[in-house]
N, C-alpha and C positions, 0 to 999 in steps of 0.2 A: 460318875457314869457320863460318856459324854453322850450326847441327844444323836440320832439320824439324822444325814444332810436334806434338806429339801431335793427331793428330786422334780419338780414340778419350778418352774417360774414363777414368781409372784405375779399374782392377778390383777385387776383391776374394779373387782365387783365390789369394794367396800374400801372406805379411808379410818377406818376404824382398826382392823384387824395387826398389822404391821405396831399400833403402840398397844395393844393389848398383848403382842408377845413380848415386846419389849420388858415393860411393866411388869408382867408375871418372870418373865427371867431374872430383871433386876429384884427381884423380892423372893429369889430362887424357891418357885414353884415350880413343880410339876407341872407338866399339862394335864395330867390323867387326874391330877390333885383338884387342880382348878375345875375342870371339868365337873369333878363332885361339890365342889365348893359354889357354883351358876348352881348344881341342880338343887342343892340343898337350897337355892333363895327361889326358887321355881321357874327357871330357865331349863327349858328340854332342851337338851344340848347333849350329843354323843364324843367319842372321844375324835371318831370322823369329821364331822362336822367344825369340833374345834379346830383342827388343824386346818381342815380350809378356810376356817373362817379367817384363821392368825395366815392364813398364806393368801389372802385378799380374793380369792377364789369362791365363799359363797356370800353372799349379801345377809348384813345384818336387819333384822328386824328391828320398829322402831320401840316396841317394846323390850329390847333385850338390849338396851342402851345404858337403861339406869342401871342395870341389872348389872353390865360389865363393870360401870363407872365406880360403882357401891363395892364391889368385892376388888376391886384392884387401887382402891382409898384415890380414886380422882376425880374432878368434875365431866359432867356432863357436855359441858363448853368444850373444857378442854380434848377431849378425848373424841370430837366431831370436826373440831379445828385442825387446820392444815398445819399450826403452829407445833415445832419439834416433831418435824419430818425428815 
């Protein structure tokens, strides 16, 4: 199946979201997948919200850091860091 194009530009409201689709695609998840997978760890998160979030369009919370970090198996550093941009 292949995904929907972005119709929207990439944002500018977070340097997170851009390696959090990354990461979930190269580990070929779903969004809708992951989505259940954040809320199973206790991150409210909709399947709207992911999307903007992976489209740098809404701001991540500083609590919902470990939370990505922890389910997509990478550090916390890394995944704040400008490092593989």
């Amino acid at each position: 199946m292949v995904s929907k194009p972005r119709t929207m530009p990439l944002g500018t409201r977070n340097i997170v979201g851009a390696k959090v689709e990354r990461i979930r695609k190269q580990k070929h998840i779903k969004q809708k997948d992951f989505v259940a997978i954040l809320q199973s760890k206790g991150m409210d998160i909709c399947d709207t919200s992911m999307s903007r979030l992976e489209g740098q369009n809404r701001l991540v919370q500083d609590f919902e850091v470990p939370i990505l970090a922890e389910a997509l198996g990478v550090s916390i550093e890394w995944l704040l860091s400008r490092e593989g941009e």
